[in-house]
C-alpha positions in Angstrom: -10.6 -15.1 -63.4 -9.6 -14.2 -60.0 -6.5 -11.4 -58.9 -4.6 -12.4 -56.0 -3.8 -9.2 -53.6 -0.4 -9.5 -51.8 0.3 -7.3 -48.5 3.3 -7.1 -46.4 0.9 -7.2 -43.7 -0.2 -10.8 -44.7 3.1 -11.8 -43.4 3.3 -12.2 -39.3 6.3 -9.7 -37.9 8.9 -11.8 -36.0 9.9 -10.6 -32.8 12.8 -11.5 -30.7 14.7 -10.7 -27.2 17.1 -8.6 -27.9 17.9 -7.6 -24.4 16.6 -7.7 -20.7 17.7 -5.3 -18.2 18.4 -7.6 -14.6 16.8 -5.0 -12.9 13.5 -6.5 -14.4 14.5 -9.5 -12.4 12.3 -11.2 -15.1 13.1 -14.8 -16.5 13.4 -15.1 -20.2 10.6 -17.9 -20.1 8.1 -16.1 -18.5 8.9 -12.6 -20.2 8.6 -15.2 -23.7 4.9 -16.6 -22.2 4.0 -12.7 -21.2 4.7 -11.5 -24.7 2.9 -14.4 -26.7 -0.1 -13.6 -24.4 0.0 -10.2 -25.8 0.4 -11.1 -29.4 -2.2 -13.6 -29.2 -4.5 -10.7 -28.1 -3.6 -9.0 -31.2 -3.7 -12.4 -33.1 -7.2 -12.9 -32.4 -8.4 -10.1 -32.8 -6.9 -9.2 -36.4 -7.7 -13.3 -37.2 -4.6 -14.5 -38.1 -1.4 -14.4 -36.9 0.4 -10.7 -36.9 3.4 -11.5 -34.2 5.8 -14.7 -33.7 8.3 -15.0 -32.1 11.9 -16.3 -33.9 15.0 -15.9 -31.8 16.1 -14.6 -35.5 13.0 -12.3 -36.1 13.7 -8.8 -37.6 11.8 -6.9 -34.5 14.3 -6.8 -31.5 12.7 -6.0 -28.1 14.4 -4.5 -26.1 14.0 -4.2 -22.3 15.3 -1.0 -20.8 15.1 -0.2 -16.8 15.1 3.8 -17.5 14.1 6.1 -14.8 10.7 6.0 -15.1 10.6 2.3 -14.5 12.9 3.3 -11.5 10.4 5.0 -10.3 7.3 3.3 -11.1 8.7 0.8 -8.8 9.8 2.9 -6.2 5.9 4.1 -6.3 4.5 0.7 -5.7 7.0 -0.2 -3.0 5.8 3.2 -1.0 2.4 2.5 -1.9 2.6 -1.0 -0.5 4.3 0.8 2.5 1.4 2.7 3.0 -1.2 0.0 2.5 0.7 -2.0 5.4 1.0 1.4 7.2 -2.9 2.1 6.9 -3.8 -1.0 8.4 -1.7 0.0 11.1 -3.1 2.5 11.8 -6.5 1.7 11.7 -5.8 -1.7 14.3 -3.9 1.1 16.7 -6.4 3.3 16.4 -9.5 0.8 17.3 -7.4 -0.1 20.1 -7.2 3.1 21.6 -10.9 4.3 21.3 -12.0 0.9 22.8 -9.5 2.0 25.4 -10.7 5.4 25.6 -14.1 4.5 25.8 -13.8 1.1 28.6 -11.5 3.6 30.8 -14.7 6.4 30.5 -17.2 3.9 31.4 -14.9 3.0 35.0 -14.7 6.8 35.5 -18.2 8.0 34.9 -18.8 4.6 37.8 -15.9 5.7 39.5 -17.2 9.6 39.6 -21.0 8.1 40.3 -19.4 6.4 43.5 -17.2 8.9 44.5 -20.6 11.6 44.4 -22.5 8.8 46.1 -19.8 8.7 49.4 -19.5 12.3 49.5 -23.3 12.9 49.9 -23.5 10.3 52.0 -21.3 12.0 54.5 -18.6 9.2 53.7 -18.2 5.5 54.1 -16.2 2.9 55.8 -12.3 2.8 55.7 -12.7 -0.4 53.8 -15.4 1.2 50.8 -12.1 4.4 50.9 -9.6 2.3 50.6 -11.7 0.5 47.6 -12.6 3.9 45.8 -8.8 4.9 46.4 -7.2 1.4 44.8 -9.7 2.4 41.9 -8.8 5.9 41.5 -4.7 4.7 41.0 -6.0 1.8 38.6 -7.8 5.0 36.4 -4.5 6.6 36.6 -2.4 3.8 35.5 -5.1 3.6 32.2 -4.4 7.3 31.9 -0.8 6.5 31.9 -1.4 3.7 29.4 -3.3 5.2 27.0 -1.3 8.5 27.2 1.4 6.0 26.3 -1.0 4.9 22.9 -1.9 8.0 21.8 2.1 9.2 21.6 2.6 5.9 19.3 -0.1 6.6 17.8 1.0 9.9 16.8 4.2 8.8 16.2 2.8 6.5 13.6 0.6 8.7 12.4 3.6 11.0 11.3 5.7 8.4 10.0 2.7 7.7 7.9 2.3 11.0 6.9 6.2 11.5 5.6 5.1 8.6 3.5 2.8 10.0 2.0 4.9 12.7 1.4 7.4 11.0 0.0 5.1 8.9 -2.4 3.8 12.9 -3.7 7.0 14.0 -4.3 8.0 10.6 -6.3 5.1 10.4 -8.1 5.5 14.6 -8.8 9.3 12.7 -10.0 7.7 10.6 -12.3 5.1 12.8 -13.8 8.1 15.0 -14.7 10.1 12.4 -16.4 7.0 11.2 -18.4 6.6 14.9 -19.4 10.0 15.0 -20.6 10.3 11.5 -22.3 7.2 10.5 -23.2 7.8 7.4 -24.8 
């Protein structure tokens, strides 16, 4: 004859939404989908149902926006800030070394030419007058790349306070885990 063994444990819990903070900005059906995927992940791998869900279920979950989820958010915000920023920075960047590095190919022509007339005792009024027009045409890309590398720096430090900010939230948040745990 056979015993039959009876544990509380053999009966699923059932869960319901007590409460949803707005700040979640979550919708009840999706938050309902999220947290069946999660018990299903439980389900499976006890092999039979542990969590259901019963708008009358004895386990209320509650939804709380504390500070730490104030501040977990805040973190992903800056850090999408600063993936944006990054990229930024990088394209500016590229743009002013291809700068850099066109405007000292015309110069190191520009120098070659310029050696070549003075050795040469000088030119023609017309070859001056071409070697001058090119010499204001270097200055006008010294001007403009001047001009990048000040944005660039600019944006490099705006970046940088960023990144400051981000340490000094996450430092924030470490904090608040230390002191509430849960």
């Amino acid at each position: 004859h056979s015993v039959l063994n009876y544990s509380t444990c053999d009966t699923p819990i059932k869960y319901s939404i007590a409460s949803v903070d707005p700040k979640f900005n979550l919708k009840k059906e999706t938050l309902l989908k999220d947290i069946e995927k999660a018990g299903n992940l439980w389900n499976r791998a006890y092999g039979k149902d542990i969590f259901i869900y019963d708008p009358q279920g004895d386990l209320d979950i509650h939804f709380v926006y504390d500070k730490k989820q104030e501040l977990s958010q805040t973190i992903n915000q800056i850090e999408g800030t600063l993936n944006k920023g990054q990229k930024n920075l990088e394209q500016q960047n590229r743009t002013y070394e291809n700068g850099v590095k066109i405007y000292k190919q015309k110069l190191d022509i520009f120098n070659s030419e310029v050696k070549d007339w003075n050795v040469s005792g000088g030119g023609t009024q017309e070859e001056y007058e071409r070697l001058k027009s090119t010499q204001e045409e270097l200055q006008k890309e010294t001007e403009v790349l001047n001009n990048l590398a000040q944005n660039l720096n600019i944006t490099v430090k705006k970046y940088d306070s960023e990144v400051d900010r981000l340490n000094q939230v996450v430092g924030d948040f470490n904090t608040e885990l230390g002191q509430r745990p849960e």
